[in-house]
PATOR-603886 format. One record per residue (C-alpha): residue number from 1; residue in three letters; x, y, z. Coordinates in Angstrom, 3 decimals, padded with zeros to 6 digits, m for minus. Layout:
N
lumba; kelo; x; y; z
NUM; Ala; X; Y; Z
...
//
This chain:
120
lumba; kelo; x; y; z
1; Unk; 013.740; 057.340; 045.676
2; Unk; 017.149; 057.965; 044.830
3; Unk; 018.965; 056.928; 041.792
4; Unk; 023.297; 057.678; 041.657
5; Unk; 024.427; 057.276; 038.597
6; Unk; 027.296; 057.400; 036.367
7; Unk; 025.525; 058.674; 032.654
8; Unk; 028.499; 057.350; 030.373
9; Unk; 027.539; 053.664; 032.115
10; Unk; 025.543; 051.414; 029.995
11; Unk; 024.696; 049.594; 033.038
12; Unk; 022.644; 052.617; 034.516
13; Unk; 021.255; 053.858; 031.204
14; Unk; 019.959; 050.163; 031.363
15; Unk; 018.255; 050.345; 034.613
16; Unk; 017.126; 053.854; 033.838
17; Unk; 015.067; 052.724; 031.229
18; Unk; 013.327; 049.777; 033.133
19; Unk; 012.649; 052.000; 035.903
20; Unk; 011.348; 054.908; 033.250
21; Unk; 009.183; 051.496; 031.688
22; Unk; 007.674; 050.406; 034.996
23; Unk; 006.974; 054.155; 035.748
24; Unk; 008.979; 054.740; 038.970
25; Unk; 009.535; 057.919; 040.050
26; Unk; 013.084; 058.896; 040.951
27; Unk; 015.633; 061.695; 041.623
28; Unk; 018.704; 061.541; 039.553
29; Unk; 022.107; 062.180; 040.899
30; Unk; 025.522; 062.195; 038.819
31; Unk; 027.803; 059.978; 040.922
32; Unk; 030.932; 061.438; 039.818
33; Unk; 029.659; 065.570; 040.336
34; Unk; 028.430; 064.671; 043.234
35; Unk; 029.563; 061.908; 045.008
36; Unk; 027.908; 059.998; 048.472
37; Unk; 029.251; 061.768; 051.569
38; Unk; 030.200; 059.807; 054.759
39; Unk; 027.153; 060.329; 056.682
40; Unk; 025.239; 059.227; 053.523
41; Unk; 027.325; 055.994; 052.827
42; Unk; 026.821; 055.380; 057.091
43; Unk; 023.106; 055.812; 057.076
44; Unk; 022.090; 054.126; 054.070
45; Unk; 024.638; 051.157; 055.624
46; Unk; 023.048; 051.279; 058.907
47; Unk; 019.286; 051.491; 057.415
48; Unk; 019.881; 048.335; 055.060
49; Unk; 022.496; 046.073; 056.289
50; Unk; 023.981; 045.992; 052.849
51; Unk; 027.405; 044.221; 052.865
52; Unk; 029.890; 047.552; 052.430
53; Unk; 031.493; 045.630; 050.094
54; Unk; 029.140; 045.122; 047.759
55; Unk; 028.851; 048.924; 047.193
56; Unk; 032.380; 048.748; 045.904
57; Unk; 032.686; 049.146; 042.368
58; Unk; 035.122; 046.415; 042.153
59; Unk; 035.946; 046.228; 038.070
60; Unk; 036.616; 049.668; 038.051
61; Unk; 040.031; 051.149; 037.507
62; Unk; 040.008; 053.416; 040.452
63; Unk; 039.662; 050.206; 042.794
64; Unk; 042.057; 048.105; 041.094
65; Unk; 044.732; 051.352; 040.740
66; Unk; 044.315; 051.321; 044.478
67; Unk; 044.607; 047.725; 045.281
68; Unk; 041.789; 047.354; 047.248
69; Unk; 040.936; 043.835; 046.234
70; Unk; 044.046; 042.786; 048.793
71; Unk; 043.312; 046.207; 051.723
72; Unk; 039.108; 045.874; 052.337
73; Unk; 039.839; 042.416; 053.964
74; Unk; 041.507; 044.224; 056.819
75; Unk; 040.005; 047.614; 056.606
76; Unk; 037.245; 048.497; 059.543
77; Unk; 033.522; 049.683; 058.179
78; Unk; 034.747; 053.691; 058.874
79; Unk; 037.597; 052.737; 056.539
80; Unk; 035.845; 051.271; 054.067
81; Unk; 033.171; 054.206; 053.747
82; Unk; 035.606; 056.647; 054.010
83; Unk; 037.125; 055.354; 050.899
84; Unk; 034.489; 055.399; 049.020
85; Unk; 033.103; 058.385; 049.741
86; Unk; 036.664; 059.894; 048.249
87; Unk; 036.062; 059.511; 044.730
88; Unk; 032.666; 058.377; 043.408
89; Unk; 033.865; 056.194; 041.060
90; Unk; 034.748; 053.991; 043.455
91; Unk; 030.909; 053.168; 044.598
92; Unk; 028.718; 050.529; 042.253
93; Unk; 026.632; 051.840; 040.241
94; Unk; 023.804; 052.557; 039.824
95; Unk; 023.009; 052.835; 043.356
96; Unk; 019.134; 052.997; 044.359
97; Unk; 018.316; 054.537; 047.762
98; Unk; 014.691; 053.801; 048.550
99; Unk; 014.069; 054.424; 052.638
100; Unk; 015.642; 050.929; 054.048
101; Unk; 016.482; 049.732; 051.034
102; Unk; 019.738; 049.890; 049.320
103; Unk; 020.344; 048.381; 045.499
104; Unk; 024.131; 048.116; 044.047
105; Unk; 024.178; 047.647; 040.329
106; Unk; 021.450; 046.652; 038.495
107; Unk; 019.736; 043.155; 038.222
108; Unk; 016.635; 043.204; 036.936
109; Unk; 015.208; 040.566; 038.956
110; Unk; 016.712; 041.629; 042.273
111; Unk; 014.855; 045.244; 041.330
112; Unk; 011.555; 043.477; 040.347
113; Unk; 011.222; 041.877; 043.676
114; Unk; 012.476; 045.068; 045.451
115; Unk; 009.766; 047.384; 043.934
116; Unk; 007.050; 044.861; 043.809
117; Unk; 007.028; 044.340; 039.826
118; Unk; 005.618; 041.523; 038.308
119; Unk; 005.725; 040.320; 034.414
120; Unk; 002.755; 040.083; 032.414
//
């Protein structure tokens, strides 16, 4: 499984931990040092369906210095991954890539489900 994150963002040190707690094993990758690449952002869209919007990281400064919030209505798929595979800070994060499935941000019960964890 892969896990992109961004280290300074409390949201990922967050979902770090719970995976680190319910002892999944993942491969860490700094989303900023080395950010998604086309093909990546294509394949992990055409394996999971996810909407490519929601792997917009759409409260981040990059996003709103670009005005995107008004442009991805109009912009085709190609131009949508394109963009975001220009600057990683630009993707949600953390971003969990586990064979045809495809997690932006973290919610803990959205991950529970996806990785089969239950509460005691």
């Amino acid at each position: 499984m892969l896990f992109i994150e961004y280290p300074q963002c409390s949201t990922c040190q967050k979902a770090k931990k719970w995976l680190d707690a319910q002892g999944i094993d993942y491969t860490d990758r700094n989303i900023k040092q080395d950010r998604p690449t086309i093909a990546e952002l294509t394949d992990w869209h055409e394996r999971s369906g996810i909407d490519l919007k929601r792997l917009f990281n759409t409260s981040g400064m990059v996003y709103r210095a670009r005005g995107l919030k008004d442009k991805l209505p109009t912009m085709t798929d190609e131009e949508k991954i394109a963009e975001l595979a220009s600057d990683g800070m630009l993707v949600k994060r953390p971003l969990v890539i586990d064979g045809d499935t495809v997690l932006a941000g973290f919610r803990e019960a959205e991950w529970a489900q996806a990785f089969g964890v239950t509460k005691a």
